[in-house]
C-alpha positions, 0 to 999 in steps of 0.5 A: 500500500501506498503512503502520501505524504505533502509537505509545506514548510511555511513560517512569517506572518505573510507567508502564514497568511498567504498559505492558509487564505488563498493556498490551502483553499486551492488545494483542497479543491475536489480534484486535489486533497478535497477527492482524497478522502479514501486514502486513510493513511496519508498525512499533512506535513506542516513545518512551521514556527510556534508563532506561526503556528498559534495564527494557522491552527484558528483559520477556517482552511486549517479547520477543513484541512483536519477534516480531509486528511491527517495532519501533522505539525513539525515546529523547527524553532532552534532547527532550522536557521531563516536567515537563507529561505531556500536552505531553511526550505530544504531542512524542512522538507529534510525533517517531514522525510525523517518523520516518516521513516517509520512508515513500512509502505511505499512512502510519496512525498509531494514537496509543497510551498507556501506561496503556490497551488495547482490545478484541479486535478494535479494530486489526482494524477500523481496517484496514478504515475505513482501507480505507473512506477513514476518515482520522481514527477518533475513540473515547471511552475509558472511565476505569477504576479502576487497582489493581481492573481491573490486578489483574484483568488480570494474574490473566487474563495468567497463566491465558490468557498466549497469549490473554487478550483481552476481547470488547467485551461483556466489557470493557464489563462490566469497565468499567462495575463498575470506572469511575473516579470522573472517569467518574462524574462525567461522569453526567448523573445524578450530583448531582456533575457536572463542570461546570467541563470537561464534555467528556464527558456520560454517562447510565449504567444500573446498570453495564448500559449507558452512553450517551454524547456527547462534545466531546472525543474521542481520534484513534486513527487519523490518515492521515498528511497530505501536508504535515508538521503538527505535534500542537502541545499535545494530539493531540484538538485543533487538530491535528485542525484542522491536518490539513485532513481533512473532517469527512466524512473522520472516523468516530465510533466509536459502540460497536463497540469499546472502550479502556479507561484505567487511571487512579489513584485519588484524583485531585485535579481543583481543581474543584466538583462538583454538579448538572449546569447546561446553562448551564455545559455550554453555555458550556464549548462556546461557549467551547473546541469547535470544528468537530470537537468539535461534530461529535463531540458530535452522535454517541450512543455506546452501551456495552452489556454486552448490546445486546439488553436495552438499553431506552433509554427513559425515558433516551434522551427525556432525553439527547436533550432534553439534547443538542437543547437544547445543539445549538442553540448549535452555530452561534455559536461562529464569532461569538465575537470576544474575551471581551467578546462571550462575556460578552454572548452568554452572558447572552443564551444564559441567557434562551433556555435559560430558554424553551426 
C-alpha cells in the first residue's frame, strides 16, 4: 500500500497568511486533497514556527484541512536557521522525510510551498504515475504576479468557498495575463533575457500559449528511497542525484497540469538583462546541469489556454533550432575537470556555435 505524504514548510506572518487564505483553499479543491478522502493513511506535513503556528491552527482552511486528511505539525524553532529561505526550505522538507521513516509502505512525498497551488486535478494524477512506477514527477511552475492573481483568488474563495478550483485551461489563462516579470524574462523573445541563470527558456504567444524547456525543474513527487538521503541545499538538485532513481524512473510533466507561484513584485535579481546569447545559455549548462537537468531540458512543455488553436509554427522551427543547437553540448559536461578546462572548452564551444 501506498503512503502520501505533502509537505509545506511555511513560517512569517505573510507567508502564514498567504498559505492558509488563498493556498490551502486551492488545494483542497475536489480534484486535489478535497477527492482524497479514501486514502486513510496519508498525512499533512506542516513545518512551521510556534508563532506561526498559534495564527494557522484558528483559520477556517486549517479547520477543513483536519477534516480531509491527517495532519501533522513539525515546529523547527532552534532547527532550522531563516536567515537563507531556500536552505531553511530544504531542512524542512529534510525533517517531514525523517518523520516518516517509520512508515513500512511505499512512502510519496509531494514537496509543497507556501506561496503556490495547482490545478484541479494535479494530486489526482500523481496517484496514478505513482501507480505507473513514476518515482520522481518533475513540473515547471509558472511565476505569477502576487497582489493581481491573490486578489483574484480570494474574490473566487468567497463566491465558490466549497469549490473554487481552476481547470488547467483556466489557470493557464490566469497565468499567462498575470506572469511575473522573472517569467518574462525567461522569453526567448524578450530583448531582456536572463542570461546570467537561464534555467528556464520560454517562447510565449500573446498570453495564448507558452512553450517551454527547462534545466531546472521542481520534484513534486519523490518515492521515498530505501536508504535515508538527505535534500542537502535545494530539493531540484543533487538530491535528485542522491536518490539513485533512473532517469527512466522520472516523468516530465509536459502540460497536463499546472502550479502556479505567487511571487512579489519588484524583485531585485543583481543581474543584466538583454538579448538572449546561446553562448551564455550554453555555458550556464556546461557549467551547473547535470544528468537530470539535461534530461529535463530535452522535454517541450506546452501551456495552452486552448490546445486546439495552438499553431506552433513559425515558433516551434525556432525553439527547436534553439534547443538542437544547445543539445549538442549535452555530452561534455562529464569532461569538465576544474575551471581551467571550462575556460578552454568554452572558447572552443564559441567557434562551433559560430558554424553551426
Amino acid at each position: 500500500m501506498s503512503v502520501f505524504c505533502y509537505v509545506v514548510p511555511v513560517w512569517g506572518e505573510s507567508y502564514s497568511s498567504l498559505f492558509t487564505d488563498v493556498c490551502l483553499p486551492m488545494l483542497m479543491t475536489p480534484g486535489n486533497l478535497g477527492g482524497l478522502l479514501h486514502r486513510q493513511n496519508d498525512r499533512f506535513v506542516i513545518a512551521t514556527r510556534m508563532s506561526d503556528w498559534d495564527e494557522m491552527r484558528q483559520t477556517k482552511s486549517y479547520l477543513r484541512l483536519q477534516s480531509l486528511i491527517d495532519v501533522r505539525v513539525i515546529f523547527v524553532d532552534g532547527l532550522v536557521n531563516m536567515d537563507t529561505p531556500h536552505g531553511a526550505m530544504s531542512k524542512c522538507y529534510d525533517l517531514a522525510m525523517r518523520d516518516s521513516w517509520d512508515i513500512d509502505d511505499d512512502v510519496y512525498y509531494v514537496f509543497l510551498t507556501p506561496d503556490s497551488f495547482w490545478s484541479d486535478g494535479t494530486f489526482k494524477r500523481l496517484e496514478e504515475l505513482a501507480q505507473e512506477g513514476k518515482k520522481i514527477v518533475l513540473t515547471a511552475g509558472l511565476r505569477t504576479n502576487r497582489n493581481a492573481v491573490t486578489e483574484i483568488i480570494r474574490n473566487r474563495i468567497a463566491t465558490s468557498p466549497n469549490n473554487p478550483a481552476f481547470n488547467l485551461s483556466e489557470l493557464i489563462a490566469l497565468a499567462l495575463n498575470n506572469l511575473h516579470e522573472l517569467s518574462l524574462a525567461h522569453n526567448w523573445f524578450s530583448t531582456s533575457f536572463l542570461n546570467v541563470w537561464p534555467s528556464h527558456i520560454y517562447w510565449i504567444y500573446k498570453k495564448r500559449f507558452l512553450m517551454a524547456h527547462c534545466f531546472h525543474l521542481h520534484p513534486l513527487l519523490v518515492k521515498a528511497p530505501k536508504h535515508r538521503t538527505r535534500i542537502g541545499n535545494t530539493v531540484d538538485g543533487d538530491f535528485l542525484d542522491n536518490l539513485g532513481y533512473s532517469l527512466h524512473d522520472q516523468y516530465v510533466v509536459q502540460g497536463e497540469f499546472l502550479g502556479v507561484e505567487l511571487s512579489p513584485e519588484g524583485r531585485d535579481w543583481d543581474s543584466v538583462l538583454e538579448a538572449p546569447s546561446l553562448f551564455k545559455v550554453i555555458r550556464f549548462a556546461l557549467v551547473y546541469a547535470g544528468a537530470t537537468h539535461w534530461h529535463n531540458f530535452s522535454h517541450r512543455i506546452l501551456y495552452a489556454v486552448d490546445p486546439h488553436e495552438v499553431i506552433l509554427e513559425p515558433f516551434s522551427a525556432l525553439e527547436e533550432t534553439v534547443v538542437k543547437k544547445i543539445m549538442r553540448f549535452r555530452k561534455l559536461r562529464p569532461l569538465f575537470g576544474g575551471m581551467g578546462k571550462v575556460r578552454k572548452l568554452l572558447g572552443k564551444v564559441k567557434k562551433l556555435l559560430k558554424n553551426l
